[in-house]
N, C-alpha and C positions, 0 to 999 in steps of 0.2 A: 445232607439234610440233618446231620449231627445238631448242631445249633438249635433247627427249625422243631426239631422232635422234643430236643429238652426244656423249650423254652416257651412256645407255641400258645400252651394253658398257663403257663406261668402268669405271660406278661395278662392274659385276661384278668388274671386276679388282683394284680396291680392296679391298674384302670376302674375295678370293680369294686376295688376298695378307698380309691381315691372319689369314686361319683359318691358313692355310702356317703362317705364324709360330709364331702361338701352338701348334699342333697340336705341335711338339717338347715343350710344357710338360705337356699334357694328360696328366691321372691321376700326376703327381710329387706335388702336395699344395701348390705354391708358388703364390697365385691373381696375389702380384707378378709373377712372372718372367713368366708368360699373359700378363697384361692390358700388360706395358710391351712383349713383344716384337709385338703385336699391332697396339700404339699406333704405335711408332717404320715399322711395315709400311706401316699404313695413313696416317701422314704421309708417306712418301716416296713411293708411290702417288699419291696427292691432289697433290705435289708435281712432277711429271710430265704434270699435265694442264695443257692451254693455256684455264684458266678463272681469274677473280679472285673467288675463294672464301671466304667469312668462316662460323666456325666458328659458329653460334648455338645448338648444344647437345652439350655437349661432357662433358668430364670434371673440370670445373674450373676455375677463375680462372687468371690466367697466372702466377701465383706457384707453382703444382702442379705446370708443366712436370714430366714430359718428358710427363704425360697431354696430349690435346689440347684446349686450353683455350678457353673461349668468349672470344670476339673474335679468334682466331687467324686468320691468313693465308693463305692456300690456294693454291697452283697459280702456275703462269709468268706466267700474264696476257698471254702471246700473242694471243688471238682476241678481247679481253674479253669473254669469255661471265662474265658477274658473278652468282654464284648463292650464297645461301643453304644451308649444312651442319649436318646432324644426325647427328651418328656414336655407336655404344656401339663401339667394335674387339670388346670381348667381353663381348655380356650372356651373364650367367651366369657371370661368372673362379671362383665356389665350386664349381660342378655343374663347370664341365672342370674343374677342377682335383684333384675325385673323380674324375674320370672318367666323370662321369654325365652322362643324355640334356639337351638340346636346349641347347647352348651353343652360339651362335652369332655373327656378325660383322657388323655392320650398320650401313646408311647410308641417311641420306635427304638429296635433294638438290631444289631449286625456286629459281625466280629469288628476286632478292630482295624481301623481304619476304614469299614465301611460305610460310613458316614462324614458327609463335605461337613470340618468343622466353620460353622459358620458367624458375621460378628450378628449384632443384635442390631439392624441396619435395616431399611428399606430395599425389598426387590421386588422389580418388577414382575408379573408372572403370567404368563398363555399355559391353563390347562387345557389338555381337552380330552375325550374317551378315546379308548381304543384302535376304534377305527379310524380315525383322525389322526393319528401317530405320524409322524414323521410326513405329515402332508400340510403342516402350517411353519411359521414362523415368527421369530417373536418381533422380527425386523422387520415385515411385511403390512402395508396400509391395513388398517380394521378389515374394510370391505373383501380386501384378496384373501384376509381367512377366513372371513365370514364363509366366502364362499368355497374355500375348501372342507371348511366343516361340513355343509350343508352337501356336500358334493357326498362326503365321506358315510355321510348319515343316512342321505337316499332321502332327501328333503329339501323342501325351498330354506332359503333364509329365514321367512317371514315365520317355518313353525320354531326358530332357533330361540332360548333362552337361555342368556348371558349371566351370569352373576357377577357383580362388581359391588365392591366395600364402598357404603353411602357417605363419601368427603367433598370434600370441595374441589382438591385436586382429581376427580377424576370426572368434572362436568364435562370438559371435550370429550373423551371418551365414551361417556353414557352418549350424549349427540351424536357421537359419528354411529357408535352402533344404534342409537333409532335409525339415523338416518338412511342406516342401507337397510333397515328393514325387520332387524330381531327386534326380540325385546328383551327389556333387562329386568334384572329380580336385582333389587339393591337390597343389602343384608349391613347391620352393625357392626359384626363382629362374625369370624369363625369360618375364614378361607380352608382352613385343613377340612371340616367336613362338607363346606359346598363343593371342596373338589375332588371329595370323597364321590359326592351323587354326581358330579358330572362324569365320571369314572365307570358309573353303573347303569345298567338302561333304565328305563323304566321309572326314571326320578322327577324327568320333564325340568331337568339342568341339562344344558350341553357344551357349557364351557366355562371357567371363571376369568376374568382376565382386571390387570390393574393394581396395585403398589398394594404388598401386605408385609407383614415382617417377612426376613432371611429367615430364621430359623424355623418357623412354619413353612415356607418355603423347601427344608433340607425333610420336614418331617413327612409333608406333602409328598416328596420324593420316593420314602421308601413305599409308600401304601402304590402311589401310580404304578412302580416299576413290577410291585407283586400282582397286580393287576388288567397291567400291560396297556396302561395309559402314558398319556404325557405330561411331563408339566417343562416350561421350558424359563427361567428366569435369568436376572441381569441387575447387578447389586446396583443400588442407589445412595449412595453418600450422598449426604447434604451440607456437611462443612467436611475443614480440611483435617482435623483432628479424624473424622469415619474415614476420609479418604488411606489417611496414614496409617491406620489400623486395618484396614483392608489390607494395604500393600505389603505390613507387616506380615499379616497371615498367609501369602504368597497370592489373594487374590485380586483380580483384574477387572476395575467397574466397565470396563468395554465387551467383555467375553459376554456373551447368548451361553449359559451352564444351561446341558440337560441333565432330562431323568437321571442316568449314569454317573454325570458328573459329583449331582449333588447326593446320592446313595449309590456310590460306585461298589458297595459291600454283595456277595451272594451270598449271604446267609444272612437275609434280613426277615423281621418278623416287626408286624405292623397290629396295636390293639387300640380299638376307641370303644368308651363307654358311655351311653346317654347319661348326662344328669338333667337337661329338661327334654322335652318332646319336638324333636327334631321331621324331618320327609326320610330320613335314612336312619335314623335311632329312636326310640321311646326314652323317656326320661326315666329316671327312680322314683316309683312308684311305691311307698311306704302304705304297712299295715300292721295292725295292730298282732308283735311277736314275731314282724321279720318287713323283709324289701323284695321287690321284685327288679332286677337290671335289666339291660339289653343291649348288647355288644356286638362288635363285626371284630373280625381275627385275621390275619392273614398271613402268611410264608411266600417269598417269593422260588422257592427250592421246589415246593411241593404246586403252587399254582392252586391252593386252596382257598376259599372264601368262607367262613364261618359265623353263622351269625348266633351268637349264642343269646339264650332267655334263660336267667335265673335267677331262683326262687333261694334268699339269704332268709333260714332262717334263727330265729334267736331265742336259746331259752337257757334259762339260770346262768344268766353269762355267758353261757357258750352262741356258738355259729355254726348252722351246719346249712348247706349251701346244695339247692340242687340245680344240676343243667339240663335243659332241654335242645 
């Protein structure tokens, strides 16, 4: 748990100072200004840690600067603790940027190599909690998992709530699961934390399922695996240029990737930070000489769950920060 020990509160304060940021932009309608002031946060954070840090899912090639770009440089490299980074600064930059729920700031981190590097590509994805592990599949008609969820849950289908991202492409989808009887929660934006609450009890999600990015996919990954859910995807190219570039990276758009697959790492450490008001986060909560945040943490070494509440606060320039 070397990794998990030294790294644990760190990555909190990354994601805690990446919501900070962006939280000045939230509900103005600009999802630029969010997503760069979040970015630029969560770089000089990361850049403060005494780790050699390489970005493997990021926000782009290094030509995109000033987003943080896959193959990027990370940290002092003091102690060389050499780990593997998955950052979104802000899923969800259109929901903050309305001002709507569960926009969040998020980072996965594992030694190297433990992390699928993944392209920036459509996959398909069947999360689901816990208990459900290894009793669905992503190859399986809707109804045959429905009803192994439901089996897993100790419940009918009909108390089942699905989440699925609100597009076009996934109208059969939403039909077939009315059809056998769940209901669906359709959301804009922000698969990494609906599959965060499907992951948890108590959230009234019990599964997300339906085309969202690959790299939220890999990120999903490490939080399930700390958690001891499932997520199970299968990459989606839509021309031959993605297909090509898949193949390049050694991956296979016919393969069903699990949890493992896609954070095959044991020393991974999993942080999300509310920036608006989420069913599983609070947003940033601003007051007059400081902030209030609200975070979940996780280790999958240690099998701990963290939900940290803290109080930033701010005087003559400085910051002084307290946890509850």
């Amino acid at each position: 748990m070397q990794l998990e020990h030294a790294l644990v509160l760190e990555t909190v304060r990354v994601t805690e100072r990446a919501a900070l940021a962006a939280s000045h932009w939230v509900g103005k309608g600009n999802e630029h200004e969010i997503d760069q002031a979040a970015t630029q946060a969560m770089r000089d954070a990361l850049n403060t840690l005494d780790i050699e840090g390489t970005v493997v899912i990021g926000e782009g090639e290094m030509d995109e600067a000033p987003m943080l770009y896959i193959g990027e440089k990370m940290g002092s490299g003091a102690r060389h603790v050499i780990i593997d980074i998955a950052v979104d600064p802000v899923e969800g930059t259109t929901v903050a940027a309305k001002g709507l729920p569960n926009g969040i700031a998020v980072i996965a981190i594992a030694e190297s190599g433990g992390l699928l590097h993944a392209p920036d590509i459509y996959m398909d994805k069947l999360v689901v909690p816990p208990p459900a592990a290894g009793r669905v599949h992503l190859d399986w008609p809707i109804e045959k998992n429905l009803v192994a969820l439901a089996a897993s849950l100790e419940r009918s289908i009909e108390d089942l709530t699905i989440v699925i991202l609100d597009r076009e492409r996934h109208k059969a989808l939403i039909e077939a699961v009315r059809d056998a009887g769940a209901r669906v929660k359709l959301i804009a934006q922000g698969d990494v934390i609906a599959s965060l609450a499907a992951a948890m009890r108590g959230t009234g999600v019990h599964a997300v399922m339906g085309w969202g990015g690959a790299p939220e996919g890999v990120i999903t990954a490490a939080a399930l695996k700390c958690l001891g859910g499932e997520i199970q995807g299968r990459f989606m190219p839509e021309s031959d240029e993605q297909r090509q570039r898949l193949r390049g990276m050694g991956l296979d758009e016919t393969q069903v990737y699990s949890t493992a697959d896609l954070a095959p790492g044991q020393q991974l450490v999993f942080s999300a930070t509310g920036l608006t008001d989420g069913e599983l986060l609070q947003g940033v909560r601003r007051f007059g000489g400081g902030a209030r945040t609200h975070s979940v943490v996780m280790g999958y070494a240690s099998r701990v769950v963290r939900f940290i509440d803290s109080v930033h606060l701010e005087e003559d320039g400085a910051r002084v920060t307290v946890r509850a």
